[in-house]
Every structure is written in C-alpha cells, then in structure tokens.
N, C-alpha and C positions, 0 to 999 in steps of 0.2 A: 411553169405557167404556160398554159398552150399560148398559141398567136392568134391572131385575129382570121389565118386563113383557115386555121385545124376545127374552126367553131361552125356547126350546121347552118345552112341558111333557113330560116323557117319557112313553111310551108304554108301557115295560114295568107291568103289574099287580101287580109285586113292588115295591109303593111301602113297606111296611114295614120290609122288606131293604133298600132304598138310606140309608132312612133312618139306620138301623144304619149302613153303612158310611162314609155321610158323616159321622156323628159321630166315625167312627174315623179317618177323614182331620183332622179340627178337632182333635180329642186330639191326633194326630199333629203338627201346626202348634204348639200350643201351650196348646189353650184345657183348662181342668180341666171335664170332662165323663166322668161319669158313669151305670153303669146307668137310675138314678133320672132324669136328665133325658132320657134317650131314651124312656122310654118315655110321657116327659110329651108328647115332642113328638111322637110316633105319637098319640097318643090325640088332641093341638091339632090335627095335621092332618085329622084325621078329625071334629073335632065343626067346626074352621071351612070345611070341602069343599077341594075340589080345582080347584074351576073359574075361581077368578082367580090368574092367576103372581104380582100382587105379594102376595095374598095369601098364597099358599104361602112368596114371600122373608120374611115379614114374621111369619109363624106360628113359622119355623124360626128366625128372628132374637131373637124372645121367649123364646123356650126354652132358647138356648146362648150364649147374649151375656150378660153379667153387668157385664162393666166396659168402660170408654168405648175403651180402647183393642185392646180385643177386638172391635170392627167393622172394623175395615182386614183383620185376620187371616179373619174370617166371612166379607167382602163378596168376597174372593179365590176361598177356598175352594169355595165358594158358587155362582163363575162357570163354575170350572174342573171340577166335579164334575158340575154339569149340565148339561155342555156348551155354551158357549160359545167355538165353532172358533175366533173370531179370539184369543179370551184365551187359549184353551190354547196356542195357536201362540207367543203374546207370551210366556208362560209357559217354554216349550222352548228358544227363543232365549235367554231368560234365566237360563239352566240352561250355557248353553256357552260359554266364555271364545271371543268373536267379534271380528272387526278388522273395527270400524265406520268410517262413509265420514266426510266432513266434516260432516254432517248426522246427528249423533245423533241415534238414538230418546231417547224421555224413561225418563231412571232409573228405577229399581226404587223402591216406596215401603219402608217397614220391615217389615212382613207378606208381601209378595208375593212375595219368595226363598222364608221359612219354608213360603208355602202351595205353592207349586211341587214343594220339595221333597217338602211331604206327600201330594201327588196323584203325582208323577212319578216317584216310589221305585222305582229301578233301571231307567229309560227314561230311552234312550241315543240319539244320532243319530249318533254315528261310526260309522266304515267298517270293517266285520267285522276283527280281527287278522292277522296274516302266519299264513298256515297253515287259514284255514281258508274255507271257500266259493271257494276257487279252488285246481285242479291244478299249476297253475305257480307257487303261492307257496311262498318258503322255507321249509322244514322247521321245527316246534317244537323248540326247546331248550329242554330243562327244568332248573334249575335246583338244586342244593340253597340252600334259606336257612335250614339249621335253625340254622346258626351266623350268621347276620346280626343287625342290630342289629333290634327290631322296630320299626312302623310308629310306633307311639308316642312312644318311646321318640328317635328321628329327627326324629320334629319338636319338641320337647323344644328340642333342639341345632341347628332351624332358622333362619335368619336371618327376620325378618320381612318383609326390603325381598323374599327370595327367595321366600316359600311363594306358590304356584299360589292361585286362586279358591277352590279345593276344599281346599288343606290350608289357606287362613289360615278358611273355616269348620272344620273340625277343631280347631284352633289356638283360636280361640274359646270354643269350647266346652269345652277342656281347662282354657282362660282362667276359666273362670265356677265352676270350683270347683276354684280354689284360694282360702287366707284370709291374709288379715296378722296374727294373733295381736299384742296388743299389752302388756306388762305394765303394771297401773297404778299410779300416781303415791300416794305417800305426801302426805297433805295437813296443814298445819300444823293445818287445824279438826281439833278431838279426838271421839271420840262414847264412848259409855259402852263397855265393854271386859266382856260375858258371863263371858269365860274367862280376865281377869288381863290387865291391862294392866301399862304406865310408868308410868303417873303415877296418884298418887292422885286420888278425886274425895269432898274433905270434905264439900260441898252435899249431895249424895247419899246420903253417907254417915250426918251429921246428921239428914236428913228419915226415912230409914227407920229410926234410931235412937231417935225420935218416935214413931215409928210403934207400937213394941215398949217403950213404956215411959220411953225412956232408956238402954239399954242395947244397945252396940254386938254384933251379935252375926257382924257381918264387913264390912270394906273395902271402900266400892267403888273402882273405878281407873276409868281412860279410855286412850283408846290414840289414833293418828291415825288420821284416815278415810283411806279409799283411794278416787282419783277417777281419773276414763280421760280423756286427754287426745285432742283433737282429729287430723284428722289433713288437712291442707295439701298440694293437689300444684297445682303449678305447668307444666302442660305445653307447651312449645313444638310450635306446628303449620304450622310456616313449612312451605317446599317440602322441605326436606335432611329433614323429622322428621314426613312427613304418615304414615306406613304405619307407622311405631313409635308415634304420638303413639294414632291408632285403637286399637291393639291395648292399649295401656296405659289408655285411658279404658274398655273392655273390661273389665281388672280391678277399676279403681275402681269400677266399676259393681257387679260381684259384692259388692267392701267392704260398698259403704253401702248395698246390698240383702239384706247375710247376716245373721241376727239374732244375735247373741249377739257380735258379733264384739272386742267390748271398745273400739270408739275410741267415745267420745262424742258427735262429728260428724265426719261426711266433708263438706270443701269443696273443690270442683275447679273451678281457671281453667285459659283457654287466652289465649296469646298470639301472638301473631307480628306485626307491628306496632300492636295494640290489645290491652289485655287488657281478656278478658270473663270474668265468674262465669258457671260453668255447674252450679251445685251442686243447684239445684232438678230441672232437666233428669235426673241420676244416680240421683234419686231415685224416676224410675218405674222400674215393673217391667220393663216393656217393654225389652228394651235395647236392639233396633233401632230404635223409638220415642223413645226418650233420646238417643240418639246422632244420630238426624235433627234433634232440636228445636234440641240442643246444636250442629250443623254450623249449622243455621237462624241461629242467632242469633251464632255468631261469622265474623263476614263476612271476615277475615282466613286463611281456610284456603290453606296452600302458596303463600303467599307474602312477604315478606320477613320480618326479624326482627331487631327492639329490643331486645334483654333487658334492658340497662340504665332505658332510659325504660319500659316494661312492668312493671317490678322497682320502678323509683321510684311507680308511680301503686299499684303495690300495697300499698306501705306507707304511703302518703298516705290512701287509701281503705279502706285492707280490714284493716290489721293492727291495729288495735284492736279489730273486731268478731269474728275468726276465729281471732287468737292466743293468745287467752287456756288458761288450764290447761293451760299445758306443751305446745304443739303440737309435731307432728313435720311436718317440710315436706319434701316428694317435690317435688326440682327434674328434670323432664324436658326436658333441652335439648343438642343438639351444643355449644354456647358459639361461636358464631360469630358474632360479634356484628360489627353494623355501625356501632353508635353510638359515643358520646365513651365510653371505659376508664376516666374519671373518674367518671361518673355510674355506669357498672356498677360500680365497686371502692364507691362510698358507697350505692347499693341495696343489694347484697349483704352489705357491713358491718350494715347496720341489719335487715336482713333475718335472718341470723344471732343478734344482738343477742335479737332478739324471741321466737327459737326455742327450743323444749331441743334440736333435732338437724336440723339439716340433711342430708338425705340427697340425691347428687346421682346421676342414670343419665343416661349419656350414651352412646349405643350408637355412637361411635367407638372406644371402647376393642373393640371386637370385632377389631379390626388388632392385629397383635400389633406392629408398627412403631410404632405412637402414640406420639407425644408432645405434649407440651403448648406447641407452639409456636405456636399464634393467642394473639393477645395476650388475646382474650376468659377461653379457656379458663385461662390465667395468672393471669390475674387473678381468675376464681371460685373457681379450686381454695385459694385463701389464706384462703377464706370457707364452707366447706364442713367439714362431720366426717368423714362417708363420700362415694365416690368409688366408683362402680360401673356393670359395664355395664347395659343393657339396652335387647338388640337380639332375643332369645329368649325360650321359656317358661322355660330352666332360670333366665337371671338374673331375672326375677319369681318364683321360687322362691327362690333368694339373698336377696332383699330380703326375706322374711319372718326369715331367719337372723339375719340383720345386723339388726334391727329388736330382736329379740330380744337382744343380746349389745351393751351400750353401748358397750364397746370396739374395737368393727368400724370401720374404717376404709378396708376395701377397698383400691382402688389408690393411696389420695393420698398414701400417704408413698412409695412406689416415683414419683410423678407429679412432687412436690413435690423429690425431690432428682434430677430434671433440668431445674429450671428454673435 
C-alpha cells in the first residue's frame, strides 16, 4: 500500500472544493461528517500549509476520524480520492465478481468495498449491452414489468447460497434493519406498584402511615418486575452453512447494535469443529470490522462439524454465565452431524433444559422434499420448541413472529410425525 507521502499533490487550485467533495465520499463510506467538520478542515488545511503530503494526510485525518475503526474506512477513501492509480485499479477489480487464477490477490479489508463503492458509484467496466454501440447487435426488447414482483421484494424470497456479490450486499443491508422484538419476562422479585398492584405492601404502607400521624390514608401494593431475558445463537459455520451462517451473524449484528431492542444481552458463538464466543466481536459498530475480527478468531470456518462435542463444551463452559433470566437460544445449524448421536441427544437435552425456548433454523427445510432422515437432525428435533427455516430474508423475518407467539412451533410437529 503506498503511504500518504508516495501520493501526488493535486494540482487543481479548487483545493476547497475537493475538500467538500471528499468529505462527501467519507459520508458516503460511512463515516458521520458533518457541515461543521468540513469547514474545520478547510480552514486546518490552510493554517497547517499545503507543502508536505503527510501533512495534508494527517491534517485531513484530524478532522474526520473520530473513532479507531474509522481509519481503515479514511485510509481507503483517502487513497482512492486523490488519486492513487494502482489503488484505484485494485479498487475496480474489487467492484467485479472475477475468476481468480491459483494465486489470489489478497482480500478485501472491512472498509475497502464500503470505500470503493463510495468513490465508484455507477462506474462500470462491462461491455456496452446488446443494442447499443454496434449495428449488428440484436434489437432492444422492452419489456412490461409493471406486474413483476419488485426488486426488493425478490430478494426477500432469495436463497442465500444463490444471491450474486451485488444482491447478498443488497441483502445486507435490508439485513441491518430488521429487529427481534422480544417480550419480557415477568420476575418473581416484586417492586412497588404506582397504579395497583397484587399483592399488598404493609412495610410501606405502615411507614407512610407514620408519616401522617397514624393514620392510613391508602394501601400500598407491589406487583412483579418485568426483566428482558438474554438472547443465545449458536451458529454452525462448517462448509454446508458458510453463506447462511454470514448472513445470519449480519443480523445479530444489527440485534446487539439496535438500542432499545428489549433482549438484555446478545451472546453469539460459532462452531464447526471448535466452538468460539464471538460476542464481544458483535458488538462493534463496525460490522465489516466485527465480522472480520469474529472470522479472525474462529479458525474453524467451512470446515467440518461436531455439534454434539461443540454443544457439550458449551454447556460445560458457557451455560452458567450466559443462560441465566430466561434465555432464548437461536440454534443455526444443517444437523449433520458427524459425532457419536449420544453425546448430541445428552448436549441438546441439557441444553434445552437450561433454555426457556429453543429456537432452531435450519435452511434445509427450504426443499420441500425434506425430511428428517440424518440421524443428527432426529435426534435435535426431540430437543427443540421451534423448528424453522432460514435460508432467506423473509424466514429472518418469521423468526421475529415466532419469537413473539410462545406457541410457534414451526415445522417440528409436521417433522416430528415422520420420523
């Protein structure tokens, strides 16, 4: 990656204009900028001069950068704005679903799509359509689509394993605001009760009867507290579940970033023959930054899978600290399991045990042929409340219903009476 000194200074005299318009590419990316900070940073350009590059990276750096993980997003922006030919190139390339040789280039960081995007908006390197820059090509057809389904509305009802580069970004993003509404929990602790409670409260009642003489001049009550229980997903990221398992930590992500959203905490593992807590990870803002940290630290991506032994280390380790007040547990897994069926039937039991609801997505039910003949998925379904797909946006939209309605069960009593 060149440095901030290796980059040209530009030459046009409309340095206050660029400035403008690079802030409006950083907006664009992502970063929250403001009137107020452009014109701080016209004026820091101009009391710190124009004559060293890192000074100018460094003046601009000051200005629009706020939080740590808003340099990856800046340092892009930054490259590609003021021209740096080889990044922009690297940039373009990374804009177009390409069939790489044996020797991949190196990935994309977490910012460097978002900045692409915000410099590249509507530059394009395919080859003009049928119909037009040449005489010999076939004639345009045009279409009615006033009765088609719309674009949205399509990828909704798209599979995850199927959407292109471009729609699972679309897809994402639709991802990121949606919520889980959660109702909460009635608690045995009582607290004082304003407007009428159940139960009497004489303590209370005697002391402000003290108060006033002796004489009672009304009842107090107390009622139960209401407290938000936890919320537990479990996702399997073996090979069969890498492109569903993405898109569902997607939403988690939106959960435990949405305020008000009513769960108390969001904890999220991933497994595939290890499980790892990635719960900390969910909880930057960042979420291509979250989900790079999270892929970092679970060395197990897209390839095999335990559930059984994964399922046992989590209740050995983790369900004391994260199941308390009524959690609700999101199991994301095929059930294809390759361990001993004894160890998965006694994790899952106890695993249940610990829950108020087990909720299970398994995006093999997207077949309408399914049944529940691996002996994995047999054996889970006898340990589960709900049973549901999710291979799409609509069924993550279902599972806020069903979360909602305790008596949702989805498919496992149609699943349950064919085994």
């Amino acid at each position: 990656m060149a440095s901030p000194r290796d980059l040209p200074l530009p030459e046009t005299p409309r340095l206050a204009g660029n400035i403008v318009w690079f802030a409006r590419a950083l907006r664009r990316a992502g970063l929250v900028i403001g009137p107020g900070r452009v014109v701080d940073a016209v004026r820091a350009v101009q009391a710190a001069g124009f004559t060293a590059r890192t000074d100018f990276y460094w003046t601009l750096h000051a200005c629009f950068v706020s939080r740590p993980e808003q340099r990856a997003t800046f340092d892009q922006v930054f490259r590609l704005y003021w021209r740096d030919p080889r990044y922009l190139e690297h940039m373009m390339a990374m804009l177009m679903p390409t069939v790489r040789g044996v020797q991949e280039e190196r990935r994309a960081r977490p910012a460097e799509t978002r900045a692409a995007e915000a410099i590249l908006d509507g530059a394009h390197r395919d080859d003009p359509p049928p119909g037009e820059g040449s005489e010999d090509a076939d004639p345009l057809i045009e279409i009615d689509a006033a009765r088609t389904m719309s674009d949205e509305e399509r990828l909704r009802t798209l599979d995850f394993e199927q959407m292109s580069v471009e729609e699972m970004a679309r897809a994402k993003r639709m991802i990121a605001r949606l919520s889980l509404p959660v109702r909460p929990l009635r608690s045995r602790r009582t607290g004082p009760a304003p407007h009428g409670g159940a139960r009497p409260d004489w303590p209370r009642t005697m002391r402000r009867a003290l108060r006033q003489g002796g004489e009672i001049a009304r009842f107090e009550t107390r009622s139960p507290r209401l407290r938000w229980p936890n919320l537990v997903a479990i996702c399997d990221i073996s090979g069969s579940m890498s492109s569903y398992s993405r898109a569902v930590l997607h939403f988690l992500h939106a959960v435990a970033n949405r305020k008000g959203a009513g769960w108390a905490q969001v904890h999220a593992f991933t497994f595939g023959t290890r499980l790892t807590d990635i719960s900390r990870h969910l909880r930057r803002r960042d979420v291509d930054a979250a989900l790079a940290a999270a892929g970092a630290q679970a060395q197990d991506w897209e390839g095999g899978t335990r559930i059984g032994d994964c399922l046992a280390s989590f209740n050995r380790d983790w369900s004391r600290r994260v199941m308390g007040s009524g959690a609700v547990v999101l199991l994301i897994t095929d059930g294809l399991d390759r361990g001993d069926p004894a160890t998965l039937d006694a994790a899952m039991e106890r695993l249940h045990l610990s829950a108020r609801q087990v909720v299970w997505l398994n995006p093999l039910l997207r077949f309408d042929a399914f049944a529940p003949r691996a002996q994995g998925v047999a054996v889970m379904l006898r340990h589960v409340d709900s049973f549901r797909a999710g291979h799409d946006i609509a069924s993550l939209e279902g599972l806020a219903r069903a979360l909602a309605d305790p008596d949702d069960t989805g498919e496992r009593g149609r699943m349950l009476g064919m085994l």
